[in-house]
Each structure stands twice: as C-alpha cells, then as structure tokens.
C-alpha positions as MATLAB code, in Angstrom:
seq = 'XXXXXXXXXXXXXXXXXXXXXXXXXXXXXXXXXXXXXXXXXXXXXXXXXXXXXXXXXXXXXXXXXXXXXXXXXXXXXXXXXXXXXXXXXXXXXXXXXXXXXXXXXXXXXXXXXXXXXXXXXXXXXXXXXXXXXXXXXXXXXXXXXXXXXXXXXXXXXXXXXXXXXXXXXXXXXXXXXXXXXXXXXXXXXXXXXXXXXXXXXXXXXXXXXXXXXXXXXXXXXXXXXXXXXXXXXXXXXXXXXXXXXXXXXXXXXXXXXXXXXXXXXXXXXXXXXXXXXXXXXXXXXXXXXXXXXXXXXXXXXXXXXXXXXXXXXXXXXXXXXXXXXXXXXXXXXXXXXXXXXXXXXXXXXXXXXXXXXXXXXXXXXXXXXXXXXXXXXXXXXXXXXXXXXXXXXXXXXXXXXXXXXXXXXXXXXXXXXXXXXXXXXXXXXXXXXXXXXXXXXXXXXXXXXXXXXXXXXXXXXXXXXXXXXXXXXXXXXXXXXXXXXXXXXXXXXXXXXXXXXXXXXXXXXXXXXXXXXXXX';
ca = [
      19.460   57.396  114.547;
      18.195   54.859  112.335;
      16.233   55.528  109.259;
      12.750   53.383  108.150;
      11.504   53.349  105.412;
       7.891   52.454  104.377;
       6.777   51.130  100.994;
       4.424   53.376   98.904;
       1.706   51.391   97.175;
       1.087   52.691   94.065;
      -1.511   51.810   91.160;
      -1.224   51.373   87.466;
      -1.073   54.352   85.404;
       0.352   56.875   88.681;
       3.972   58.044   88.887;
       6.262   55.898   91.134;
       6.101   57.909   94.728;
       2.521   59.474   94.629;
      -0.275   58.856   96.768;
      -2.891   56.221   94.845;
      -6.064   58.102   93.236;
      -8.566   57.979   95.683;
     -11.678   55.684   94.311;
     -15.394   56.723   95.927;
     -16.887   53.646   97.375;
     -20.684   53.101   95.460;
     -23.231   50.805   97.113;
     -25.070   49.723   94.610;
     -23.302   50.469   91.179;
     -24.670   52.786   88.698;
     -27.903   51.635   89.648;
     -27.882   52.775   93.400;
     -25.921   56.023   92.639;
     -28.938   56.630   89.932;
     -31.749   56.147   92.069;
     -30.203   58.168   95.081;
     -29.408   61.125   92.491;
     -32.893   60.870   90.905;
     -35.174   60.053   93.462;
     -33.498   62.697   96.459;
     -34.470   65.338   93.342;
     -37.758   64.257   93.105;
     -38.670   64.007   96.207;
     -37.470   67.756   97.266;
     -39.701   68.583   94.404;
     -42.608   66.382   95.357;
     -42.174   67.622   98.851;
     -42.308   71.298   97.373;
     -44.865   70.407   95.478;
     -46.848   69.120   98.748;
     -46.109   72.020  100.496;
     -46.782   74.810   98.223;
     -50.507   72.613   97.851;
     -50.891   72.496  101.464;
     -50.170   76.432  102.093;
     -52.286   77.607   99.279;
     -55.372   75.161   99.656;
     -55.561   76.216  103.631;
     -54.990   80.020  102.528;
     -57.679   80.089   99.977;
     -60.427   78.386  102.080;
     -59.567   80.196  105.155;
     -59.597   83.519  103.031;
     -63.425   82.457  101.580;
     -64.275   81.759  105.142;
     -63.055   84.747  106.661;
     -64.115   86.975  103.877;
     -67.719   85.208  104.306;
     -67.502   85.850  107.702;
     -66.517   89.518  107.709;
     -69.302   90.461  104.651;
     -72.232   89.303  106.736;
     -71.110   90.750  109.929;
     -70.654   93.939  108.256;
     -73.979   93.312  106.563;
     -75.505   93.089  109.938;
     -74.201   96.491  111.005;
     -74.832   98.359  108.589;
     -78.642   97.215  108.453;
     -78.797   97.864  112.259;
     -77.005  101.142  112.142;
     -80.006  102.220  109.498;
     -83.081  100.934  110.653;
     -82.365   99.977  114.785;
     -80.421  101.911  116.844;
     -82.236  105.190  117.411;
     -82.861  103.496  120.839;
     -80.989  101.284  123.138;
     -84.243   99.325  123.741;
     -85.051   99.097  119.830;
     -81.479   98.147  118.983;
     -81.939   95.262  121.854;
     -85.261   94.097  120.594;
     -84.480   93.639  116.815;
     -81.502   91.728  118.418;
     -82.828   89.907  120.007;
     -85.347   89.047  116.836;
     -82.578   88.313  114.569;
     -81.329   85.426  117.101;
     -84.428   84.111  117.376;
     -84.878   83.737  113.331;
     -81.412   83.197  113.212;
     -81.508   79.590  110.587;
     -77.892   78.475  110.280;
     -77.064   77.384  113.499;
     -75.559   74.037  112.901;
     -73.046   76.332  110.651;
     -72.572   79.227  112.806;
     -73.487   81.182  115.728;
     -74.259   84.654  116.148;
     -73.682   87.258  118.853;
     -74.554   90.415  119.840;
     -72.475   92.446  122.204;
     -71.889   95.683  124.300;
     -69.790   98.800  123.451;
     -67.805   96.588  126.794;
     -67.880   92.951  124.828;
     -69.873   91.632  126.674;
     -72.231   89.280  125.168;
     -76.089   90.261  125.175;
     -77.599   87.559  122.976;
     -76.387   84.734  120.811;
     -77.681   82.069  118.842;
     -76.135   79.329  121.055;
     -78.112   80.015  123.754;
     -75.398   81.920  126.104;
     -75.837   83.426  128.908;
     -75.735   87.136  128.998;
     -73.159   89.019  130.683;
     -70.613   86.494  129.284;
     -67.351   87.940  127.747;
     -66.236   87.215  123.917;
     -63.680   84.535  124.439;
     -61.285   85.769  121.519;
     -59.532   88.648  120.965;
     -61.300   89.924  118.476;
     -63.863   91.026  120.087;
     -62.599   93.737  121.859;
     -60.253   94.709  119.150;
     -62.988   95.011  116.714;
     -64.777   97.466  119.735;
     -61.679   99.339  120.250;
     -60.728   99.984  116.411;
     -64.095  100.690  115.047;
     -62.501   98.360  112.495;
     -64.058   94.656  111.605;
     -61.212   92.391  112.977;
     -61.084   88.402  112.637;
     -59.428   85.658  114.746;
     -58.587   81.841  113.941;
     -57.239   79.246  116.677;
     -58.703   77.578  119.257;
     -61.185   78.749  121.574;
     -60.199   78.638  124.872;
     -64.154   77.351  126.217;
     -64.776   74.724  124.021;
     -61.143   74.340  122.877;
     -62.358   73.902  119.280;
     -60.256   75.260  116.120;
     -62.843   78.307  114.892;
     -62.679   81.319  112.910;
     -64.417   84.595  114.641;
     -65.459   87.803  113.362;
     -66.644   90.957  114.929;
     -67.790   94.106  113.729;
     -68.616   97.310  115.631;
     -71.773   98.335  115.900;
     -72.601  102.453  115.472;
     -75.668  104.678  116.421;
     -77.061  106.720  113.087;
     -74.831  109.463  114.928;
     -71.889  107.837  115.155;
     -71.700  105.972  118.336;
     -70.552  102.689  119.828;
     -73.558  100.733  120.992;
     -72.203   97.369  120.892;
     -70.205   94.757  118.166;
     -71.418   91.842  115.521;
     -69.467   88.600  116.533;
     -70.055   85.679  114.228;
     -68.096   82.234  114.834;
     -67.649   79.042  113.207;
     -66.149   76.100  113.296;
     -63.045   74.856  111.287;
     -63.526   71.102  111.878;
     -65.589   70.557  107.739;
     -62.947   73.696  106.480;
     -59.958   71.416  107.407;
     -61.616   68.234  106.813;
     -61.374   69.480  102.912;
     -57.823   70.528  103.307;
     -56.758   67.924  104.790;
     -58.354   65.701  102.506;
     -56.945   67.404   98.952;
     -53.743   67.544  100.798;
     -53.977   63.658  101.416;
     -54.972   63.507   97.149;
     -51.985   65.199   96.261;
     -49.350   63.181   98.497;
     -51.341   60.403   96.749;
     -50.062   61.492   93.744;
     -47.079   62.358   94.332;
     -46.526   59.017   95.370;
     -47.930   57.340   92.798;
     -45.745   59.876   90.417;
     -42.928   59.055   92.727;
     -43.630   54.670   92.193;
     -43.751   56.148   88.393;
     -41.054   57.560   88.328;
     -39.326   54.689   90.186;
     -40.452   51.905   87.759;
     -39.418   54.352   84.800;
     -35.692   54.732   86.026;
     -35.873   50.917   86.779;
     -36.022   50.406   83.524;
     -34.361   53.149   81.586;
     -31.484   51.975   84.270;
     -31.894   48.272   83.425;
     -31.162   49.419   79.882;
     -27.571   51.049   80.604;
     -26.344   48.694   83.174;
     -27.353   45.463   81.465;
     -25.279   46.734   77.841;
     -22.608   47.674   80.261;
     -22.647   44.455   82.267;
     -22.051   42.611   79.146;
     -18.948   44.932   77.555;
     -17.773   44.205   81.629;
     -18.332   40.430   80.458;
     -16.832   40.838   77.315;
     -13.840   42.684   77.853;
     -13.014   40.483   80.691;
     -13.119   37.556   77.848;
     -11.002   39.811   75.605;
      -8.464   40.410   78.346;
      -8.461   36.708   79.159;
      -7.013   36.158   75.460;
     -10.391   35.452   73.717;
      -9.878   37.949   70.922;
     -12.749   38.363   68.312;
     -15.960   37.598   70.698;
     -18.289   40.233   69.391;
     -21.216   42.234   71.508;
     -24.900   42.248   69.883;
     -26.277   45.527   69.844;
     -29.151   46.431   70.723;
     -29.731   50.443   71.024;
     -28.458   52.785   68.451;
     -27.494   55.380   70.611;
     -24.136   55.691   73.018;
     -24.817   52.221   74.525;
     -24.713   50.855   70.914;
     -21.966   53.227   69.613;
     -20.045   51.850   72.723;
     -20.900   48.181   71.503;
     -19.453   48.707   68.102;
     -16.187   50.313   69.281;
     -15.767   46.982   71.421;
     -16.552   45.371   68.614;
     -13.901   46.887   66.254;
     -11.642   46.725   69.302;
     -11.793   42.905   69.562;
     -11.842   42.090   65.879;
      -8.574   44.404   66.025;
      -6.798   42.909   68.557;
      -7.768   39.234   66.865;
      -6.415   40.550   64.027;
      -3.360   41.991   65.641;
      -2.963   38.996   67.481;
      -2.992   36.549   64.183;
      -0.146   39.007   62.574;
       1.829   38.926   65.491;
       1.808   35.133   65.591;
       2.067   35.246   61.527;
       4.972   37.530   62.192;
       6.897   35.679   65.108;
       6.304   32.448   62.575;
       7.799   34.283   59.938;
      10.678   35.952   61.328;
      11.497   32.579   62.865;
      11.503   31.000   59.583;
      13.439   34.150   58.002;
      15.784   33.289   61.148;
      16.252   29.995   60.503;
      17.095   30.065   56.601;
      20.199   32.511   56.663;
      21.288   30.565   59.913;
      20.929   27.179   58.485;
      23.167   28.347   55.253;
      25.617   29.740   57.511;
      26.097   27.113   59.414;
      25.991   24.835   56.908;
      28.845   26.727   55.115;
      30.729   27.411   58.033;
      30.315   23.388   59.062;
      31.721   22.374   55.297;
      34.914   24.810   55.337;
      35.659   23.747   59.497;
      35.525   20.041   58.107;
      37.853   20.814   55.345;
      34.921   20.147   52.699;
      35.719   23.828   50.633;
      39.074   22.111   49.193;
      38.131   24.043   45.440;
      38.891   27.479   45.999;
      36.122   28.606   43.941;
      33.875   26.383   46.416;
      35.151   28.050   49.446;
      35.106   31.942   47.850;
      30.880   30.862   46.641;
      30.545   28.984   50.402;
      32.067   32.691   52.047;
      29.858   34.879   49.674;
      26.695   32.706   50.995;
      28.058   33.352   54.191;
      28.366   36.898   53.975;
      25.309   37.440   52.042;
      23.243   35.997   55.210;
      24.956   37.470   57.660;
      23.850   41.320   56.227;
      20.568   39.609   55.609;
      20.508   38.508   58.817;
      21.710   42.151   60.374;
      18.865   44.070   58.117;
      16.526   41.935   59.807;
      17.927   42.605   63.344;
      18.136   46.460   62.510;
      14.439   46.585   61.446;
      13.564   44.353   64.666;
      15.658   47.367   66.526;
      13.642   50.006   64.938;
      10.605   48.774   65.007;
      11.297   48.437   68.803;
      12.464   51.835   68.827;
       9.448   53.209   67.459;
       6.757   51.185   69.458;
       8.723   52.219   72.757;
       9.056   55.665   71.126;
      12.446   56.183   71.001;
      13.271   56.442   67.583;
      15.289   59.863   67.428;
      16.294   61.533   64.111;
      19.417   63.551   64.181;
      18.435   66.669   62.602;
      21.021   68.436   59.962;
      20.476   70.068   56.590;
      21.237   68.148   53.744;
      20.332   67.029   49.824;
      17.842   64.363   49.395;
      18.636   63.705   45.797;
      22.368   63.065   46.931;
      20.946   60.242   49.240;
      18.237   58.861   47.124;
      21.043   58.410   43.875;
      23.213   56.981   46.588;
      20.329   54.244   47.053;
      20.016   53.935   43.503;
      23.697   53.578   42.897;
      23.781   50.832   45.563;
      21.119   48.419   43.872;
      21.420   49.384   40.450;
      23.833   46.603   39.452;
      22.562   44.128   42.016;
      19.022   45.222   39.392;
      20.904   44.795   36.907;
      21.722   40.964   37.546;
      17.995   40.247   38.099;
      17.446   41.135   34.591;
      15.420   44.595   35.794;
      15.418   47.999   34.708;
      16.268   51.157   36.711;
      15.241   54.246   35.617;
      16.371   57.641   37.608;
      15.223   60.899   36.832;
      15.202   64.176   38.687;
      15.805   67.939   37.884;
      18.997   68.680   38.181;
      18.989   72.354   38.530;
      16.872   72.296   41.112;
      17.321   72.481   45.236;
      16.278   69.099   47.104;
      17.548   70.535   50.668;
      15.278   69.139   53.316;
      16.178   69.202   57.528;
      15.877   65.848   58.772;
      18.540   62.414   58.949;
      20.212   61.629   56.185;
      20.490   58.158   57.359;
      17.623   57.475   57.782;
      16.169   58.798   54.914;
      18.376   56.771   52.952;
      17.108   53.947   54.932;
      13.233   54.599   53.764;
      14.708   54.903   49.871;
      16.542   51.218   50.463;
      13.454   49.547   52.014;
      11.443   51.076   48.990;
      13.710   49.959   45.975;
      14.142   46.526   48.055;
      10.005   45.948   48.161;
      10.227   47.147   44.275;
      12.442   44.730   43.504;
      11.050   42.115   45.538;
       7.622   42.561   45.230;
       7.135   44.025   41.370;
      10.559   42.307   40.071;
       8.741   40.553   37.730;
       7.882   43.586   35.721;
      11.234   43.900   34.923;
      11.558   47.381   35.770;
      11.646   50.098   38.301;
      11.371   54.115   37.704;
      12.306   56.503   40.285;
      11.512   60.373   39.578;
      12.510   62.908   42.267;
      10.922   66.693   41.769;
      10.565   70.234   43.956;
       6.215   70.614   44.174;
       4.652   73.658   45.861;
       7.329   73.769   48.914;
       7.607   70.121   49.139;
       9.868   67.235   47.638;
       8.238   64.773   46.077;
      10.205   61.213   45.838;
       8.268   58.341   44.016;
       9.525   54.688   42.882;
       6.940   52.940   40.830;
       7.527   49.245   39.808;
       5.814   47.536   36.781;
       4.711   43.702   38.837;
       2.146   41.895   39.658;
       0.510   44.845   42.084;
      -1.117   44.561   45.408;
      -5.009   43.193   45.920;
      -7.367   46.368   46.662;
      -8.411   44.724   49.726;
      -5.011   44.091   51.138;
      -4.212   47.847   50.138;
      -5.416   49.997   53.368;
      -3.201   47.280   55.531;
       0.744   46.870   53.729;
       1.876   49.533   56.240;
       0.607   48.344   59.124;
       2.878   46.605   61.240;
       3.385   42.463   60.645;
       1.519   42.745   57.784;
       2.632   40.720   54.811;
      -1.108   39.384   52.826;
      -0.795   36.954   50.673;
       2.427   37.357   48.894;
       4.702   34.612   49.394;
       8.162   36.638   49.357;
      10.473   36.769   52.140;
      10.018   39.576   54.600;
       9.271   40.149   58.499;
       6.295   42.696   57.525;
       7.877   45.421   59.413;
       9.988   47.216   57.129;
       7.398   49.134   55.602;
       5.420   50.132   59.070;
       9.331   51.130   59.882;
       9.601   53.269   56.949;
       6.101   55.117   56.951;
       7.201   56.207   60.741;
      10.300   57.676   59.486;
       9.015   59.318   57.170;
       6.020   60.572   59.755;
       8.648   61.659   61.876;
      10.085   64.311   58.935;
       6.741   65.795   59.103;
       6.152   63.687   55.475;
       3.326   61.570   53.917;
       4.007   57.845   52.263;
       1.293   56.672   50.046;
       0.730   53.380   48.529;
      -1.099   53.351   44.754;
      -1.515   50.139   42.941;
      -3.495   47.887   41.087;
      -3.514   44.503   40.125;
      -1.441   44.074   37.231;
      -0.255   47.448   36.784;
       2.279   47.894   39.213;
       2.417   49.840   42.143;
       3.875   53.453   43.212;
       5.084   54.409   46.403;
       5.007   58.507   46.812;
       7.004   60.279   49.270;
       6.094   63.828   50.256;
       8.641   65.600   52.211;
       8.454   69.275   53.283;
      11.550   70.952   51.474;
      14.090   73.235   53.358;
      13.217   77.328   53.221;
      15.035   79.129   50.327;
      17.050   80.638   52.402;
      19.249   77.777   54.076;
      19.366   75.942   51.133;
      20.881   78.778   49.475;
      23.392   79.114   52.409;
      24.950   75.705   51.810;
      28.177   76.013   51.448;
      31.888   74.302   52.550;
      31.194   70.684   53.182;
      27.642   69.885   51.942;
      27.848   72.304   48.807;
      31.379   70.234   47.743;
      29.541   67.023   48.402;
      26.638   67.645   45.978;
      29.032   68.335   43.274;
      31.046   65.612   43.985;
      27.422   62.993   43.907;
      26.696   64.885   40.174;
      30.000   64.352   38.923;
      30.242   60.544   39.750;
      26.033   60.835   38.820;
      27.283   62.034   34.907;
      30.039   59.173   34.847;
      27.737   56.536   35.600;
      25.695   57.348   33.107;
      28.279   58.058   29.944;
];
C-alpha cells in the first residue's frame, strides 16, 4: 500500500500541523459590517415602531366609532322603550318619524327592524321586508344584548361598521332592533394617512440615522486607513514616519501608540546599526593587533625576547578581549531567544563578589585607581541563584566602573543584609552619566555619547541576569559626581543558610582567610 502525504498550509503565529484560523469574509470593511449591524437594528425597531402605530391608531378610532355607534343606538331604545311602544302601530309611526327627520345621512344610515330582523324602515330608502345583511343584527335580537360588526358588507361590498340594539316593550318585550351603519372609507382614510406620516418619519429618522453613521464611520475608518498606510510604511523599513492626530479618544490614543512605536523602532533601528558599526570596529582592533603580532613573530621580526613575550601578552590580551565580546554576543542571544538558563544552587554572594574584586584589584591598581571593599563580615550573604553568573554581573559592573568613572580615581564597593534582601552596590567617583541619557544605559546597544570601547550590550546582559534572580539593578548618577550601580537581590531563608555545611561552609572560610591576607 503506498502512503501520500498532503502538505498542511499553515499561517503565521499557528502551531506547525493545525488547521489555519478561519478568517470571516466582510464585504465592505468596517464600514459595510457597521451599517448592516446598525441599520438591520433600526429598522426592526422602526418597523416595530410602525406597527405598534398602525395597531393602536386603527384600534382607537374604530373603538370611538363603535362606541359612537353603540351610545346612540342604545339612546334610541331606550327613548322608544319610554315614550313609543305601548302599541305596535305607535312604535311604527314614531319610526317611521325619526327616519324621516333623520339629518346625518351622508354619515350614516338608520334602521328599524322586527323582533325577526327584518328591516321595516331605514334612512336609505330600503325596501321593507329586507333582511339586515350582517350578523349583528340577529345577534343583537337574539341576546337582548347591543352587538357590533366591522367588515364588508356583502350588498354593497363596502368596509362598514354596524350596530344593533334590541328594542323592548315598557313590559319587557321584543318588538324589534336599532341598526345603525356607517361607512369606514373617511375612518381609514385617517389611519391610513397617520400611518403613511409615521413611515415618513421613520424614514427620514432612518436617512438620519444613515448620514449620522456615515460620518461617525468616516471618522474610525479614515484614522484607521491611515495607521493601515502607515504601518505598511513602517514595515517597509521607513521607521520614524509619525501619524497626526486628530481625536483624543481611542482613535487618537491608537495614533500615539503608533507613534511611540515608530519613533521606537527608528530608534532601535539607529542602535542596532550604531551597534553592528561598533562591534565591527571593536572586531577589527583586537584582530588587527593579533594579526599584526602574530604576522611579526611568523616573519621572525620578535628576535628580542622581551619583544616577543610584550608581542604574546598583546596577543593574549585580545584574544580574552575578543572572547568577552563573543560571550556577551552569546548571551545577549541567549536572552533575546530566551534561553538564558541559570543553574540554581545555594551559595555566598560575598564569596563571589570579593572573588571579582580580587580579580581587578591589581589590574586597578596599575591604572592608578582606588578599590575600596567593605561588607559585614558576620553576617549571612546566602542567596539561591548561579554563582557564575552572578559573578559575571559583579565583573561587567567593576569593568564599566573602571572604564567609564576611571578618571575619578576610585571605586567603592559595599555589600550589606537589608530587610530580607542583599544589597550589592559599586559606586565610582568619574565624570557621571548625562540625565537624559540615564533612563536608556540598560537598554540594549545603547552606548550615548561616551567614546569608550564597548558593544552596548553588557549592561542590558547584566540587568537580565540579575531580573532573572528575581533582583532589581538601578543606575544613580550625576554629572560630575560619579555614578552608583545598586543591586538588590532577595537573600536565602534563615534556615538554609544556616544549614550550609561540608563543601560551601569550608569554602567561605577558606575566601575570609585569603580575604584577611590580602589585606595585612
């Protein structure tokens, strides 16, 4: 059986082997997703709105009609059951005189019926012995009750609203009904009409609301159209365009991180290149005396042994210059891929930091400066955390001092227990750093305006490591007073530092003893 296999496409920023987020498709951009959100909510509401206007208007004017209707039929029968029904023939002939006076024909028309609906007289000029066309007639007879009816008539086929209402003898009897009808045609004229007025406005509300979001729209997209424009510029390697601003809200708050975001990658980008010049000049010196040297002794040049032993000292002195540099190129690399790794043990600080002293106090010594160490010796300095590396920070620190603050001809380091924490600090008595190139000597490539040898890493290296012991490094100085580098460390718990024993117990004797000899 043979096996296929079928490439996965994947996209930036998913794991090798899963399925690609899916991305909605959006006609329209922001824009059309806007308006579709927007408008399909406004107009369910300006269709409920319609509605609700449509259903109430028809409800309360066929309510006033009907309840018109119903209080003059009942009128009607209660004057006739009063004065005109003692007999059939009076109760005919004031009917009969109420049609004839009847004066609102062109509004309604009026009937008079049987106890069998059957219509007697009416205003329209029916003939008798015609049956009430609607149901209400005879429901109205049958119920004793006043009933009502609206829909078409089935004669004239006209929308109208009937009423009927029984009519009783003084005693109590059915002699015939009140029927009353009238046409709906004005009634829904009017309803039809406010109903048009309000979808007029909700249109108009709706065109409103339309230009409104046109604009409020035209406002986000265009700001974001331009960071689109912008960024693209940025990622095309045009670092430090800027954005103008023109809201102060989240638009503009937007604008101003781009803004800080481009001027930080320009400014990135000019200590990278700064750096990269620098190390390559840094490169090229110890190279250039080494193979200088080594070019002189090959050739047979060295023939004065004092020549050749001051030719291999150059040599060796810029080949561990040289492999400083590549270890702090290492860690730096390390730490921006994040793979620096510490390896953990318990051990005495002060043993490491006199070891750093110990190692450049001559090498001080020849440069005419100064070194100071003090620290109390009775008490614990125990800390979890390398030992390697921490020597590493206290190297890089007394290297700056001496490079950097040399010409204050000297250096004091002070090491004390504060509160549960270790405090380390090396203050040298030079030239000091500029206030505004403070904030920025531990960022990475960073050198300002000093003119000393360096690759501007060292220091970003050293604030990481000391990050990664869960410590602080801070940076005080002023312009010709010196500056002082403080190292906070959190100390080991009283308990393991007073389990030492064996090994590390034997070694921090062993560092005081040789401490006390160096000093006599």
């Amino acid at each position: 059986m043979e096996a296929t296999h079928q490439k996965r496409k994947t996209t930036p920023g998913s794991p090798p082997g899963s399925d690609p987020p899916k991305v909605l498709h959006s006609p329209g951009g922001i824009k059309g997703r806007w308006m579709m959100n927007s408008l399909s909510f406004v107009l369910v509401i300006l269709a409920a709105v319609v509605i609700l206007v449509s259903v109430g208007i028809s409800g309360y004017y066929y309510a006033t009609v009907r309840d018109n209707l119903v209080s003059r039929a009942t009128s009607t029968a209660d004057t006739f059951q009063k004065y005109f029904t003692e007999t059939y023939d009076q109760f005919y002939n004031q009917a009969e005189s109420t049609v004839a006076t009847f004066q609102e024909q062109d509004k309604l028309e009026q009937q008079f019926l049987d106890a069998n609906g059957r219509i007697l007289l009416s205003t329209s000029g029916l003939s008798a012995g015609g049956m009430a066309s609607t149901e209400d007639a005879m429901l109205a007879l049958a119920e004793q009750k006043p009933k009502a009816f609206t829909g078409r008539d089935p004669l004239s086929n006209e929308r109208v609203m009937s009423v009927s209402t029984p009519l009783l003898s003084a005693r109590g009897d059915l002699i015939g009904g009140v029927r009353l009808i009238t046409s709906l045609r004005i009634v829904e004229r009017q309803i039809w009409t406010i109903i048009g007025i309000a979808v007029l406005a909700c249109l108009l509300f709706l065109m409103l609301v339309v230009v409104s979001n046109s604009y409020f729209i035209r406002s986000i997209v265009d700001p974001v159209l331009k960071i689109n424009t912008i960024a693209k510029e940025i990622a095309a390697g045009r670092y430090g365009v800027r954005l103008q601003k023109t809201y102060d809200d989240e638009i503009g708050e937007l604008c101003d991180t781009i803004n800080y975001m481009s001027d930080e990658i320009s400014r990135a980008e000019r200590m990278k290149n700064d750096f990269i010049s620098s190390v390559s000049h840094e490169l090229r010196t110890p190279l250039t005396a080494i193979g200088g040297w080594s070019e002189t002794l090959l050739t047979g040049g060295g023939e004065d042994s004092e020549e050749v032993m001051q030719g291999l000292n150059i040599i060796q002195k810029e080949a561990s210059r040289l492999t400083r540099m590549v270890e702090e190129l290492l860690d730096f690399a390390r730490i921006e891929s994040g793979r620096m790794k510490l390896e953990v043990e318990l051990f005495d600080l002060s043993i490491e930091l006199y070891e750093a002293v110990y190692m450049y106090e001559n090498l001080l010594q020849k440069s005419g400066i100064e070194l100071h160490y003090d620290e109390d010796v009775e008490a614990n300095y125990y800390i979890n955390g390398d030992r390697h590396r921490m020597k590493q920070v206290f190297l890089n620190i007394l290297d700056n001092a001496a490079k950097y603050g040399g010409d204050g001809k000297r250096i004091d380091i002070t090491l004390h227990p504060a509160g549960g924490k270790l405090v380390a600090t090396v203050r040298d008595y030079g030239q000091g750093i500029p206030e505004a190139e403070l904030p920025f000597v531990k960022e990475k490539f960073y050198k300002g305006s000093s003119k000393q040898r360096g690759s501007g890493i060292g220091l970003a290296v050293t604030d990481e490591i000391v990050s990664l012991h869960g410590g602080t490094l801070t940076i005080a100085s002023a312009p010709g007073a010196g500056t002082t580098v403080t190292i906070t460390l959190p100390a080991a718990e009283a308990e393991q530092a007073r389990g030492i024993t064996g090994t590390i117990a034997k070694q921090a004797e062993t560092a005081y003893q040789t401490r006390s000899e160096g000093e006599n």
